[in-house]
C-alpha positions in Angstrom: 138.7 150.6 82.3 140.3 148.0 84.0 141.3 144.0 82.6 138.9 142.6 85.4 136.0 145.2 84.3 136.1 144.2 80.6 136.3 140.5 82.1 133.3 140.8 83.5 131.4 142.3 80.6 132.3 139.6 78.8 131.2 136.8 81.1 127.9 138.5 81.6 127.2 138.1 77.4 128.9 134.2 78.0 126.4 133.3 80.7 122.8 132.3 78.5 121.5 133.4 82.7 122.4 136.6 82.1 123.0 137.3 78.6 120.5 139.9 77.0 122.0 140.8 73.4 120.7 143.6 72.0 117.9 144.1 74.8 120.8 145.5 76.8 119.6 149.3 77.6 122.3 152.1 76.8 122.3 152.7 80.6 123.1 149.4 81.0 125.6 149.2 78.8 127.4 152.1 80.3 127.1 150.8 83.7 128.4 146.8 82.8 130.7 148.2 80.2 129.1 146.7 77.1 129.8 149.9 74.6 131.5 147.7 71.3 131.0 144.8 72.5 127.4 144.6 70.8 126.2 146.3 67.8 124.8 149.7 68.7 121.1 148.9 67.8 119.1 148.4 71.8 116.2 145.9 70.3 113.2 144.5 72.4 111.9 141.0 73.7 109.9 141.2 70.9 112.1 142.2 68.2 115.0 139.7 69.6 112.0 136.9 69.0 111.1 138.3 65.3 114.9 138.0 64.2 114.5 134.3 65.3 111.3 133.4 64.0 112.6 134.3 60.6 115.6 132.4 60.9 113.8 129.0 61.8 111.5 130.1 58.7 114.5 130.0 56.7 116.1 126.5 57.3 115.3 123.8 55.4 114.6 121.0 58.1 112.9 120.3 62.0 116.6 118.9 62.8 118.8 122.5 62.0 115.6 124.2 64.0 116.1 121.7 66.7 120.2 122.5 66.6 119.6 126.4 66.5 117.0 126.2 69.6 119.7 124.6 71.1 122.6 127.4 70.5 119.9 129.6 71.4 119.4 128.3 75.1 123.2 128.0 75.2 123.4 131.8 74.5 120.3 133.7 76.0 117.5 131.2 78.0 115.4 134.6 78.8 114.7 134.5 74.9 115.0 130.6 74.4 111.7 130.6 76.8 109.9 133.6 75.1 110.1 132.4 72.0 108.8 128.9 72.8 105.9 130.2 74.8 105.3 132.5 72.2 104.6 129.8 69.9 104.3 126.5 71.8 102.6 124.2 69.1 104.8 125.1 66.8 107.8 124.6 68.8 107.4 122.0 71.1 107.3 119.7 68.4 111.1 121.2 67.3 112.9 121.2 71.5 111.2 117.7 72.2 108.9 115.3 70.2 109.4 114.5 67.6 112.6 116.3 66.3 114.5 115.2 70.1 115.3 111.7 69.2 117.5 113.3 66.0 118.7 115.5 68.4 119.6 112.7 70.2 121.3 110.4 67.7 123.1 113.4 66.5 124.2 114.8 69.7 127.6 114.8 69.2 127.4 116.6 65.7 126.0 119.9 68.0 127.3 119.5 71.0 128.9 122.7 71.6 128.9 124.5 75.5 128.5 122.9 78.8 124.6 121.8 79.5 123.7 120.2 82.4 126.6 117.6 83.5 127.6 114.5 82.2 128.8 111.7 84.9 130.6 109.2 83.8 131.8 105.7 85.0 135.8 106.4 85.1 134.6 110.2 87.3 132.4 108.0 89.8 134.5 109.2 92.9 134.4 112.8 92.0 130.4 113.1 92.0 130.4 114.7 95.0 132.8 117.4 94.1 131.1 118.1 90.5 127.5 118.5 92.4 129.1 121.1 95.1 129.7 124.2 92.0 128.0 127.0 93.5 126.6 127.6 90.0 124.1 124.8 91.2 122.9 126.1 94.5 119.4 127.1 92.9 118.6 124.0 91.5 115.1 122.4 92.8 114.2 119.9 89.7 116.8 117.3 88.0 115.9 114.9 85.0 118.4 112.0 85.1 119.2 109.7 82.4 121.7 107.1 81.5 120.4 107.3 77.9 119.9 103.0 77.4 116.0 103.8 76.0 115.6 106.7 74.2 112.2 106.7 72.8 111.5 103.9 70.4 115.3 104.1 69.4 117.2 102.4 72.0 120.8 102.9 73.4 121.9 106.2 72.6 124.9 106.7 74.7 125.9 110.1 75.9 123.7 111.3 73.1 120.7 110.6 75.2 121.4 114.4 77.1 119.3 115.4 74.7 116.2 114.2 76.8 116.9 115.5 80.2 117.6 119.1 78.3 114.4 118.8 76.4 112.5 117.7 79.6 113.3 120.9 81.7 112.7 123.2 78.9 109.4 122.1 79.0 109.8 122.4 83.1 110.2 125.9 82.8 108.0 126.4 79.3 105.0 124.7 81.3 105.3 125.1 84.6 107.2 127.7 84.8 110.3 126.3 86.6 113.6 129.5 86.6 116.0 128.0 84.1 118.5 128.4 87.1 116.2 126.2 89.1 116.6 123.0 86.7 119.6 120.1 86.2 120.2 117.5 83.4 122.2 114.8 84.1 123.3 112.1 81.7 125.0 108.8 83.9 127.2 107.8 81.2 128.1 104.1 82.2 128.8 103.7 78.4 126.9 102.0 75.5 126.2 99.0 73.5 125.4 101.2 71.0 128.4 100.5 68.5 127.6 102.8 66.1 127.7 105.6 68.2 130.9 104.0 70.6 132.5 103.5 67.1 132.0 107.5 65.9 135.0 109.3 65.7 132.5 112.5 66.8 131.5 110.5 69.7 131.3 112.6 72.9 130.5 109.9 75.2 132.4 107.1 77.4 133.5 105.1 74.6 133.1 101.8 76.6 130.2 99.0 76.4 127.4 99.4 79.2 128.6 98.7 82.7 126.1 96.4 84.3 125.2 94.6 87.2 126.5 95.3 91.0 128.7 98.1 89.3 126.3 100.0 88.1 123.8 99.8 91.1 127.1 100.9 93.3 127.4 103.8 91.0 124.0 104.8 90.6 124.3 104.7 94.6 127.1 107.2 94.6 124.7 109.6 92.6 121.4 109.6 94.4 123.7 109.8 97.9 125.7 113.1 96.4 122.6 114.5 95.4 120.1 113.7 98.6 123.5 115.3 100.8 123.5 118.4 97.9 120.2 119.3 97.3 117.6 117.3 99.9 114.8 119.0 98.6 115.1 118.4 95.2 112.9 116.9 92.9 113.9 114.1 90.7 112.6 112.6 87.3 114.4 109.2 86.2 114.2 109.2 82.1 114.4 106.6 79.5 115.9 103.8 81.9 115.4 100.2 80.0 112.4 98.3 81.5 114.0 96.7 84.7 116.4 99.6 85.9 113.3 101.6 85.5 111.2 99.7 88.0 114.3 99.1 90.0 115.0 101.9 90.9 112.0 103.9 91.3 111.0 101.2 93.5 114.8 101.7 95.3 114.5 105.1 95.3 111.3 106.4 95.7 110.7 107.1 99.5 114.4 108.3 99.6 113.8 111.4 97.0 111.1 112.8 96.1 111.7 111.2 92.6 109.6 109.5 89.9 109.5 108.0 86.6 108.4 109.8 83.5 108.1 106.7 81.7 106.2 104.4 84.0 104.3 107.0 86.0 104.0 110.2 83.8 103.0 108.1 80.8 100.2 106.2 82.7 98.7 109.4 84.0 98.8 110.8 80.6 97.2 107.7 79.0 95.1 107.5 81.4 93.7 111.1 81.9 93.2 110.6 77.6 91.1 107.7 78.2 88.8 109.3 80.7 88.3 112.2 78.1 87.7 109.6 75.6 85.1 107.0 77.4 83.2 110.5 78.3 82.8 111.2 74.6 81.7 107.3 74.4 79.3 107.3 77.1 80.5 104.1 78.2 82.3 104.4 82.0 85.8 102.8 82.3 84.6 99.4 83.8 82.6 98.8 81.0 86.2 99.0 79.0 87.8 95.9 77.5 91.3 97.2 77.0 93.9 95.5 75.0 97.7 97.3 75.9 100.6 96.3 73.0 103.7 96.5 74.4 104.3 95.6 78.2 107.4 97.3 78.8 108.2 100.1 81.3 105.8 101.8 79.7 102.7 99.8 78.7 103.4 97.8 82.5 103.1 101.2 83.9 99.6 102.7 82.0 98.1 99.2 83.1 98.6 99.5 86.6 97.5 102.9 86.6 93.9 101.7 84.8 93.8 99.4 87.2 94.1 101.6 89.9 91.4 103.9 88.0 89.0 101.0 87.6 89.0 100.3 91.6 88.3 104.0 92.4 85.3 103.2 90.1 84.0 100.9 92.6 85.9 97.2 90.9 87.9 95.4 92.7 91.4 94.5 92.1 90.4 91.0 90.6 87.4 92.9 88.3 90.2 95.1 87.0 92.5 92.9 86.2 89.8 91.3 84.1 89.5 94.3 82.4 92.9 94.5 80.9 94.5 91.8 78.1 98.1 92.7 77.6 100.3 91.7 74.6 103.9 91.7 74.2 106.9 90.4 71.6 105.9 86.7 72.6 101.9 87.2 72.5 99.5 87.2 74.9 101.0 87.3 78.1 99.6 84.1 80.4 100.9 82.8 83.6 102.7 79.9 82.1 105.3 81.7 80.5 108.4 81.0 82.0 110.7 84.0 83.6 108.4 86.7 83.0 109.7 90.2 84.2 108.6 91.1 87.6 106.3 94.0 85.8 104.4 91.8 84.0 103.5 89.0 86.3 100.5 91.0 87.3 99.1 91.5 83.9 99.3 87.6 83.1 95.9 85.7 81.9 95.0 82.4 83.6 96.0 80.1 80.4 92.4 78.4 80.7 90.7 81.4 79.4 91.8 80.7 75.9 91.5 77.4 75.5 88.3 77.9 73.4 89.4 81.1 71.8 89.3 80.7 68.2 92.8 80.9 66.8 94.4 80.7 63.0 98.1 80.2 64.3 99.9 78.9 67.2 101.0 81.8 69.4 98.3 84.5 70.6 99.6 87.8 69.0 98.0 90.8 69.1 94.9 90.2 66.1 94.4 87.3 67.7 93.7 88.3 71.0 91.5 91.5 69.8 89.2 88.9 67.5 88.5 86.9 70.6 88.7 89.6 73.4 86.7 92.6 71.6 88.3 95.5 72.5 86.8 98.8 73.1 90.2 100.3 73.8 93.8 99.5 72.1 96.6 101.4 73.3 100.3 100.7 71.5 103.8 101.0 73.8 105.5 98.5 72.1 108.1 101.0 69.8 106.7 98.5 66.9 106.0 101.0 64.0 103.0 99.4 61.8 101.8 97.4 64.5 98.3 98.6 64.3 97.6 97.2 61.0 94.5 97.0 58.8 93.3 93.6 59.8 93.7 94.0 63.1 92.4 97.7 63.4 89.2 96.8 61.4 88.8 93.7 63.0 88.4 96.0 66.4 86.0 98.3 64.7 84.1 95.3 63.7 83.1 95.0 67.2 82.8 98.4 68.9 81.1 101.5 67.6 83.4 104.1 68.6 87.0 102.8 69.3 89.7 104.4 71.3 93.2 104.0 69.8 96.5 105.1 71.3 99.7 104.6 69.5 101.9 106.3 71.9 105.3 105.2 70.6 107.6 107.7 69.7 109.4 109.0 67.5 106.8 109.1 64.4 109.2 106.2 63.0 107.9 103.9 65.9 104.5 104.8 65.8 102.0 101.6 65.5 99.7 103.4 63.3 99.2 106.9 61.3 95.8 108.2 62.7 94.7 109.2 59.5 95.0 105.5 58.6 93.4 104.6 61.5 90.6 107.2 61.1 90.1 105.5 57.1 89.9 101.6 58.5 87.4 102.4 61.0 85.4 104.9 59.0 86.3 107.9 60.8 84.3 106.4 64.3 88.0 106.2 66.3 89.1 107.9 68.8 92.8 108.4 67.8 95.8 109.5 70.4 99.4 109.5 69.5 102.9 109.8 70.9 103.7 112.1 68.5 102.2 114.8 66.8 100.9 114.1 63.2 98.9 117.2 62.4 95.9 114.7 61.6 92.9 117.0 62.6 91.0 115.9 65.6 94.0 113.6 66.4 94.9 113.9 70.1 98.6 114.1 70.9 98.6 112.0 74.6 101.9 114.0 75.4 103.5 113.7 78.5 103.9 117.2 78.6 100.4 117.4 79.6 101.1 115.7 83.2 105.0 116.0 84.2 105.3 119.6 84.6 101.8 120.4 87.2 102.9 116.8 89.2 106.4 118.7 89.5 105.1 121.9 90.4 102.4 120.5 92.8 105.1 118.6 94.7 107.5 121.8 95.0 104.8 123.5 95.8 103.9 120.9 98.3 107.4 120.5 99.6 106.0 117.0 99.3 108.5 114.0 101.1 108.0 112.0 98.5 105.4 111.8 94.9 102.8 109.3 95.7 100.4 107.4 93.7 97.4 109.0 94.6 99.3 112.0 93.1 99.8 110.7 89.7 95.8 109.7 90.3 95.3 113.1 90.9 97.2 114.6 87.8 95.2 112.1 85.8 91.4 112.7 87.0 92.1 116.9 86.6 93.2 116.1 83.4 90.6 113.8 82.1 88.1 116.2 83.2 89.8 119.2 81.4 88.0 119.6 78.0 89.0 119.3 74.5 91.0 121.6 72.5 87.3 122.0 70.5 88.6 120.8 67.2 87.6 116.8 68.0 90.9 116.0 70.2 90.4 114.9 73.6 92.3 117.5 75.6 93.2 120.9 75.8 95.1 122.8 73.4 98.9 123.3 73.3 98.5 126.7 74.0 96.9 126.0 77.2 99.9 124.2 78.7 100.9 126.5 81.4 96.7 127.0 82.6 97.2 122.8 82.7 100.4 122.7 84.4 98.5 124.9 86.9 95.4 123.0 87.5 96.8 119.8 87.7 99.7 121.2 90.6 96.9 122.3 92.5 95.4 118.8 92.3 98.9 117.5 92.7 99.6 119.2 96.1 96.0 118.9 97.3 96.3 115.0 97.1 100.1 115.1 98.9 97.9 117.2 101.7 95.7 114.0 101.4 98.4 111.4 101.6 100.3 113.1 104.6 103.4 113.6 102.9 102.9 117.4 102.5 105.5 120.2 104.5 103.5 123.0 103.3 100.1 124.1 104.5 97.0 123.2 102.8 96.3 127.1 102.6 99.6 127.7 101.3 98.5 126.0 98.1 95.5 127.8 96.6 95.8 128.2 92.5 97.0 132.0 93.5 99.7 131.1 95.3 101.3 127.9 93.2 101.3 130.5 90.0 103.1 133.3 91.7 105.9 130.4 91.9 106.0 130.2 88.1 108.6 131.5 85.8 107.9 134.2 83.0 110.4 134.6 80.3 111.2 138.4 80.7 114.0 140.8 81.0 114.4 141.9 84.3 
């Protein structure tokens, strides 16, 4: 047998594409020359997922799960992806939220094989050249980060790959996206983080954040390299801080069919969860006094969306507005507050409305705006862990019989609230959705998950021009209307992920038919056809 032969063998185990292990057949292994180089036993999907389940039994924390999931993918993504949609709410929880953002802080620690690619500042003329590998040509969905917000935890350098890798497994878990078919891509412009930049294990530029004019030229050179590489491709910007966020979705967004996780997916996640909630209520959304913590990329993003929602129920824009009180780290946001971000300026309260409110201190923080505005709904993006506390939680359940209450920071560590304390201080009448999950019964997790995967599905599916508003509308409504899991939450099971993914495409690319920016025929995008596109984890 020839070097080159014995080469080759090798490099088919190496690639995680191609790589079966034991599942090899003994035909196979005759043909590709595989005889020694595994042990002799030919196992099964099935028994390949067994071996794993009993190692993740066996360690002692979420983090070494979430670092042996990792090799995994790196060795063999046909059994990565069976074994997490063999067992999504069990895993989910281990190759994203919660256990990502330790994965993220201790990136370095695992980093082991190439993932993805990592562009950094010094390589900015070579992005070109690193995007034209052949090893990309399949690639139809990219998650981009430059790892500055990471959750609730802030600058995490390099480290923040963990997010765009986390992301697409859920791509391909979900919506079944080919693992060949999906691209992370950390921009590493460096870090203010100087613990990390200070870490001898440090895998990252070790240089503080490039900002300004340089990094919008270099952001530039990536979106041009890509739109000349892969013009079809769909692209999700993740964990931007606040203004690069808006920037540049609002830069980019009718020049790739791109969006933002953060500000879009969260919104239509929140707000699909709201809908499902104010049905259990009986009260419709305009009837909703809704008090948002937190006015970040984030919470600016789910208030626009609500606002959008309240005019297709028949408000307009000024009646929505009036519907919404937001609070951030300086209070109650009103129009007198001097250099406001550009996200918030919307969401500002004429100062004259609380001149009469009834106040105990001097600046309007958030349990002083819900004793004077009432709430019916409170939903937390602020990254501040506590910050739905006691007095403020039962002074909202003072005045509302059943109140809907969303801490959606994550991790768990920046959570405003612990539903089950939640559920105690408002004597188990709450509604309760979080970031994270808490394994609090009839707790709803409002995860992203639930939206991201079906918009990007509906707009391949679509060969949409570019993801519009009405789409993320879209995504919301078919959600909201879904159904509960039947154990109290507000939405569907875990387990039901891919059937959501589904239904919510179909919406997706019925509304980009709608909006005109649709390639593909209406009949091209029936329920049938969109799930013959998705990906099972099998051996071929």
């Amino acid at each position: 047998m020839s070097p080159a032969f014995h080469a080759a063998a090798r490099a088919l185990l190496a690639d995680p594409l191609t790589n079966k292990g034991t599942a090899f057949t003994q035909g196979e292994r005759d043909v590709l020359g595989l005889h020694g180089l595994l042990p002799p036993h030919v196992g099964t999907l099935d028994s390949q997922i067994a071996r794993r389940r009993r190692v993740l039994n066996g360690m002692a924390d979420d983090f070494h799960r979430y670092a042996f999931l990792r090799e995994l993918q790196d060795s063999n993504e046909v059994l990565f992806h069976a074994l997490v949609q063999a067992d999504l709410p069990r895993l989910l929880p281990l190759v994203y939220t919660p256990t990502v953002g330790e994965g993220c802080e201790r990136f370095s620690e695992i980093w082991r094989r190439p993932r993805g690619l990592f562009l950094s500042y010094p390589n900015r003329d070579r992005i070109a050249d690193i995007l034209a590998d052949p090893a990309l040509d399949r690639v139809k969905v990219i998650v981009v980060s430059d790892g500055e917000r990471i959750l609730g935890l802030g600058d995490q350098g390099a480290g923040g790959m963990g997010i765009p890798i986390g992301k697409l497994a859920l791509y391909t878990a979900c919506a079944g996206i080919h693992p060949a078919e999906v691209l992370p891509i950390l921009l590493d412009v460096g870090t203010d983080n100087a613990e990390r930049r200070d870490d001898p294990l440090y895998v990252g530029w070790r240089n503080p954040r490039v900002r300004g004019p340089e990094y919008d030229d270099f952001v530039e050179e990536f979106v041009a390299a890509v739109d000349a590489r892969f013009p079809a491709v769909l692209l999700q910007w993740e964990d931007f801080a606040g203004k690069n966020a808006y920037d540049l979705l609002d830069r980019y967004r009718d020049r790739l069919l791109s969006f933002n996780d953060d500000i879009q997916g969260t919104a239509a996640t929140a707000t699909g969860t709201l809908l499902a909630a104010i049905r259990r209520t009986g009260q419709p959304l305009g009837a909703q006094r809704i008090v948002l913590f937190g006015a970040g990329a984030a919470g600016s993003g789910i208030a626009e969306m609500l606002v959008r929602a309240l005019i297709a129920e028949g408000l307009d824009e000024r009646q929505a507005r009036s519907r919404l009180w937001a609070v951030d780290r300086d209070g109650l946001i009103l129009s007198d507050i001097p250099r406001l971000p550009q996200q918030q300026i919307p969401l500002a309260r004429d100062p004259a409305e609380v001149v009469n409110w009834t106040l105990t201190v001097n600046q309007i923080g958030l349990y002083e705006t819900v004793v004077n505005v009432r709430p019916t709904v409170l939903i937390g993006a602020s990254g501040q862990m506590g910050a739905f506390g006691e007095r403020v939680v039962r002074a909202m359940a003072a005045g509302c019989e059943r109140p809907v209450i969303f801490p959606l920071s994550n991790p768990i560590s920046r959570a405003e609230a612990h539903p089950a304390d939640l559920l105690a201080w408002t004597d188990g009448r709450a509604l309760v959705g979080t970031g994270s999950p808490f394994g609090v019964a009839g707790v709803t997790q409002v995860n992203n998950v639930y939206i991201f995967p079906g918009v990007g599905l509906g707009a391949l599916a679509a060969g949409a021009r570019r993801v519009t508003d009405g789409m993320f509308m879209a995504a919301a409504e078919t959600l909201g209307a879904m159904g509960d899991a039947g154990d109290g939450s507000l939405l569907p099971p875990i387990t039901a992920l891919r059937d959501v993914a589904l239904r919510i495409a179909v919406a997706v690319a019925a509304q980009a038919v709608e909006d005109g920016v649709a390639t593909a025929p209406a009949g091209a995008l029936t329920a049938d056809r969109i799930a013959a596109r998705m990906w099972v984890a099998r051996y071929d």
